[in-house]
C-alpha positions as CSV (number, residue, x, y, z in Angstrom):
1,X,-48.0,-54.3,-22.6
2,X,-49.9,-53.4,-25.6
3,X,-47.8,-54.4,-28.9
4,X,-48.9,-50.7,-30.6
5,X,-47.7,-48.2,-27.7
6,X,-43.4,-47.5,-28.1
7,X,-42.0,-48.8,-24.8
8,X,-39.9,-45.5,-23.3
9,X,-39.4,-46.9,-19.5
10,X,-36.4,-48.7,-18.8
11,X,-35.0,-51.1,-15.8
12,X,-38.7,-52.6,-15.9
13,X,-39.5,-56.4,-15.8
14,X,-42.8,-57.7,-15.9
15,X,-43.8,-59.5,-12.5
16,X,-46.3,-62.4,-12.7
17,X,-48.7,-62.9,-10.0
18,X,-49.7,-66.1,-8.1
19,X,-53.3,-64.7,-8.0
20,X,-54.2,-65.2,-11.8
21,X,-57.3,-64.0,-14.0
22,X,-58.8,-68.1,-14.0
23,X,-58.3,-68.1,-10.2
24,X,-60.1,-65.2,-10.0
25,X,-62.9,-66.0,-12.6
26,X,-63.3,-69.0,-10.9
27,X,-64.1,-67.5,-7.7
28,X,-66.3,-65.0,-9.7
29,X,-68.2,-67.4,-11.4
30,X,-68.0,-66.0,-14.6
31,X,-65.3,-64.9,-17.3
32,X,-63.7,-61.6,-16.9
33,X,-64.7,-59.7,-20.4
34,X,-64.5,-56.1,-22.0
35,X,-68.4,-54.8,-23.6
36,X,-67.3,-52.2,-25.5
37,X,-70.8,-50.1,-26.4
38,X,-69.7,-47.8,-29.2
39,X,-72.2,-45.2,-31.4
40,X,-73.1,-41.4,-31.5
41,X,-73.1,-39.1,-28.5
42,X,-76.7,-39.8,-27.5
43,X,-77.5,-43.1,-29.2
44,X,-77.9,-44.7,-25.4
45,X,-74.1,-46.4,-24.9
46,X,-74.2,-44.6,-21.0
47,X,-77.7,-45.6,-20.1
48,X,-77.9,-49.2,-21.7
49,X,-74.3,-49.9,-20.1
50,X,-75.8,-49.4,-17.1
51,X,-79.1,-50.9,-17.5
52,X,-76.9,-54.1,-18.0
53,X,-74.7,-53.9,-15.3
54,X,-77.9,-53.3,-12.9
55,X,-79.1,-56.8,-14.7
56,X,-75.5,-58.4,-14.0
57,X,-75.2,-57.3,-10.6
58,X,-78.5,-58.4,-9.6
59,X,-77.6,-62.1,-10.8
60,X,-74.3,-61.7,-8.4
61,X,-72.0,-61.1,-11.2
62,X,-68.7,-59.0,-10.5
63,X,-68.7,-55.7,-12.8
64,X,-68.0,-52.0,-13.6
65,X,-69.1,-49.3,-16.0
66,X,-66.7,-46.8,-17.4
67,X,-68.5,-43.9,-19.0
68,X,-66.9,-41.5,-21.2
69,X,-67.5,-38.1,-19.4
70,X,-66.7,-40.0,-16.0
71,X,-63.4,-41.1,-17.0
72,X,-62.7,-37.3,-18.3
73,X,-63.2,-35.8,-15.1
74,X,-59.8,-37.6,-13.9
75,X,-57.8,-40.5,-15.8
76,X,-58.3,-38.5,-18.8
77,X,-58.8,-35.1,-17.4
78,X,-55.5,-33.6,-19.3
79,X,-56.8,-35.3,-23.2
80,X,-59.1,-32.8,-25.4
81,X,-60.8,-34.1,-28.2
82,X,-58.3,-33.4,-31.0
83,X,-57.5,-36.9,-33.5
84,X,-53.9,-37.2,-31.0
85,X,-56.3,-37.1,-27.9
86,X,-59.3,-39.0,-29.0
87,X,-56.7,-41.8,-29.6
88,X,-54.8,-41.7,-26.8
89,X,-58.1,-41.4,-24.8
90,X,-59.1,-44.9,-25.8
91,X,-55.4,-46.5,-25.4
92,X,-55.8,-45.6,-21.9
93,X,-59.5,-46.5,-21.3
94,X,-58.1,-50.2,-23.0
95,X,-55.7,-50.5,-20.5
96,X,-57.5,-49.8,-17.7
97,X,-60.4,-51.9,-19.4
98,X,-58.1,-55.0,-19.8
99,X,-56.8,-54.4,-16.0
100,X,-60.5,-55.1,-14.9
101,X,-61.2,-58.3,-17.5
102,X,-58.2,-59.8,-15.8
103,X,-59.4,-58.9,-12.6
104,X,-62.2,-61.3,-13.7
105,X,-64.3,-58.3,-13.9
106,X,-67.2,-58.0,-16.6
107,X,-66.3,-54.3,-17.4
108,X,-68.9,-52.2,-19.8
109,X,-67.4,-49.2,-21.5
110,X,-69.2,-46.3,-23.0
111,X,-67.4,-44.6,-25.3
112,X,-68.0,-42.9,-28.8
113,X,-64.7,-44.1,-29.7
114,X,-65.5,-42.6,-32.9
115,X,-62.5,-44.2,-34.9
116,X,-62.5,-48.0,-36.5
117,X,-58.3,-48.6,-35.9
118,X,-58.7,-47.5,-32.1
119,X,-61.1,-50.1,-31.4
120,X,-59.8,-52.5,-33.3
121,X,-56.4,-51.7,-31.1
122,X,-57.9,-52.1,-28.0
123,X,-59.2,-55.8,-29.3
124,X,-56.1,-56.9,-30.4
125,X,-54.7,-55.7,-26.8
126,X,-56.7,-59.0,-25.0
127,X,-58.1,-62.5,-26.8
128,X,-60.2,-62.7,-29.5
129,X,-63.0,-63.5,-27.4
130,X,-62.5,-61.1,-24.7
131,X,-63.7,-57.8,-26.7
132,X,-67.2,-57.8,-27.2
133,X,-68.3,-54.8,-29.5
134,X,-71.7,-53.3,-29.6
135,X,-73.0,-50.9,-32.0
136,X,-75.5,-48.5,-30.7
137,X,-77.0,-48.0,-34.1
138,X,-79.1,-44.6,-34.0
139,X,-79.8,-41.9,-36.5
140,X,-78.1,-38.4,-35.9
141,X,-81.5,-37.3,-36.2
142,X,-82.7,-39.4,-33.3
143,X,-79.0,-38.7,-31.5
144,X,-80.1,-35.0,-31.8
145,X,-83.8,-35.1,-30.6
146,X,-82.2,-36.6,-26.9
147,X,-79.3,-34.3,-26.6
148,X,-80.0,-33.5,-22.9
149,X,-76.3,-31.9,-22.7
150,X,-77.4,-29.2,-25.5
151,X,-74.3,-30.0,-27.2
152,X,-75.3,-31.0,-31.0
153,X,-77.7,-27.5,-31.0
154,X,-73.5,-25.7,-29.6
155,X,-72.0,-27.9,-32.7
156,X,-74.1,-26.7,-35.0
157,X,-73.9,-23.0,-34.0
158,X,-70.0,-23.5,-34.0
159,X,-69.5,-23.2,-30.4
160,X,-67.9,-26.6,-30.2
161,X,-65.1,-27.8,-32.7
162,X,-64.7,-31.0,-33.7
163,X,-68.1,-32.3,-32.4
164,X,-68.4,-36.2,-33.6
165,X,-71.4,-36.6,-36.3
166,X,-71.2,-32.8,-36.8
167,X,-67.6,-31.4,-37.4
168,X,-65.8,-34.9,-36.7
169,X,-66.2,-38.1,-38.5
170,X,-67.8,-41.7,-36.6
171,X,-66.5,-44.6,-38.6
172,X,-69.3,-47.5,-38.1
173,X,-68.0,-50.8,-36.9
174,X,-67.6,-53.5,-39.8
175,X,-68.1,-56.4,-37.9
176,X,-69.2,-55.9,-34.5
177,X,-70.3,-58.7,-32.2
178,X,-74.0,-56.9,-31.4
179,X,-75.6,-54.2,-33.2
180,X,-78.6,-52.9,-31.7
181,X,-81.2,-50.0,-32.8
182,X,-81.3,-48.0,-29.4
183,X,-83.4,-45.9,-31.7
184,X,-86.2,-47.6,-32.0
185,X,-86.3,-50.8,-29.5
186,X,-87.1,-50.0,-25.8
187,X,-83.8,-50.1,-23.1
188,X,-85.7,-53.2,-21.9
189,X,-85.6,-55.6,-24.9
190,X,-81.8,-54.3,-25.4
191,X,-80.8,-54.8,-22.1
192,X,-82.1,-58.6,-23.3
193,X,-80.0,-58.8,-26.4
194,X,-77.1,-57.5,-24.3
195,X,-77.9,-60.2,-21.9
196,X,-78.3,-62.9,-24.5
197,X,-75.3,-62.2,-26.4
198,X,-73.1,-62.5,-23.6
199,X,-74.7,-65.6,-22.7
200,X,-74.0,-67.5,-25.6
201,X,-70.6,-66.7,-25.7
202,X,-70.2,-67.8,-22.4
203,X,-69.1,-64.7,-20.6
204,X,-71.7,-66.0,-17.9
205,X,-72.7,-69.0,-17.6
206,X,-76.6,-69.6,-18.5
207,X,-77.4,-72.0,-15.6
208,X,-76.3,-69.2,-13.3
209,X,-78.5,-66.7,-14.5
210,X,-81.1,-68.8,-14.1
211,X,-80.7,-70.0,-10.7
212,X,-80.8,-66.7,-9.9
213,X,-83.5,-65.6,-11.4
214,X,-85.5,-68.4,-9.8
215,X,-84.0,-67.2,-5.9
216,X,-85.5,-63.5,-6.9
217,X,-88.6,-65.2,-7.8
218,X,-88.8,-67.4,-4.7
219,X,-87.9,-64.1,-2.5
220,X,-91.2,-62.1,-4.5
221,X,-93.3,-65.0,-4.1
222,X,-93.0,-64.8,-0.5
223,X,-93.5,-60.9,-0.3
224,X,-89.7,-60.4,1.0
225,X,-86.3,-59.0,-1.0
226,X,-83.0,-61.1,-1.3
């Protein structure tokens, strides 16, 4: 249970299981982690988290993507996006986040997750090498030239309240693990850094990748798909 939320059920006793999360990395090949992509609605968290999860699922690693507006449209259906709601919002998507890494799942959330203390709650709820923050560093300007959704041009003509980067503060990580300028460098080359970064801290195994990259090869050379 996560040392910041009150405990209110009673009668309850935590049951171990003979299954555990190095059983099941072991049989994943690869650690079970939480990539936490955080920045400005717009600033590519949804689209990069899935650009790497393509990557890590074609190299036969065991993952899932939870996406902000997804995870609205039930687990979080009832949550608005008042300070109370935005916070309880993320103590929830932590949960469920830290139910996957022990599943030995490499899960990617996308989430604004606009405040500093609720991410830094959701990585003191697992290790300290289990949360793996990345900053999706882009301009408000740039944010705003993307907005697909039309919903910075409804913040601006007050039609939403409490809009982050408009009518609601972002609080910039301090010392994230990655911070990448999804303003200016292509999905391709961040997908890499991703990649890389996850790599070296040995979330999955470099050898792996490789063999697999060298099977994918093998399979184009001969004109046939894996």
């Amino acid at each position: 249970m996560s040392s910041n939320l009150k405990q209110t059920s009673t009668n309850v006793i935590w049951h171990n299981a003979t299954v555990t999360r190095e059983r099941r990395e072991t049989q994943n090949g690869h650690r079970g982690a939480i990539i936490w992509f955080t920045g400005l609605s717009g600033s590519g968290k949804s689209t990069l988290a899935h650009a790497v999860e393509e990557s890590l699922h074609q190299q036969g690693c065991r993952t899932f993507v939870l996406d902000g507006d997804n995870v609205r449209h039930g687990l979080c259906g009832d949550l608005g996006f008042s300070d109370i709601d935005r916070q309880e919002n993320i103590r929830r998507i932590g949960e469920m986040a830290k139910l996957f890494m022990e599943a030995g799942i490499i899960v990617l959330t996308a989430f604004i997750s606009p405040y500093l203390a609720d991410r830094e709650r959701v990585r003191a709820m697992v290790g300290p090498s289990d949360f793996i923050e990345i900053y999706c560093d882009t301009s408000i300007e740039i944010c705003e030239t993307r907005d697909v959704k039309g919903l910075y041009k409804k913040a601006r003509a007050g039609e939403i309240a409490e809009f982050t980067g408009i009518s609601s503060p972002y609080e910039k990580p301090v010392t994230p693990e990655l911070v990448l300028n999804t303003g200016a460098e292509s999905l391709d080359v961040c997908v890499q850094e991703v990649i890389s970064k996850i790599t070296s801290l040995n979330i999955v195994a470099n050898a792996h990748l490789k063999q697999d990259v060298e099977v994918k090869n093998q399979y184009q050379e001969n004109g046939t798909q894996p």
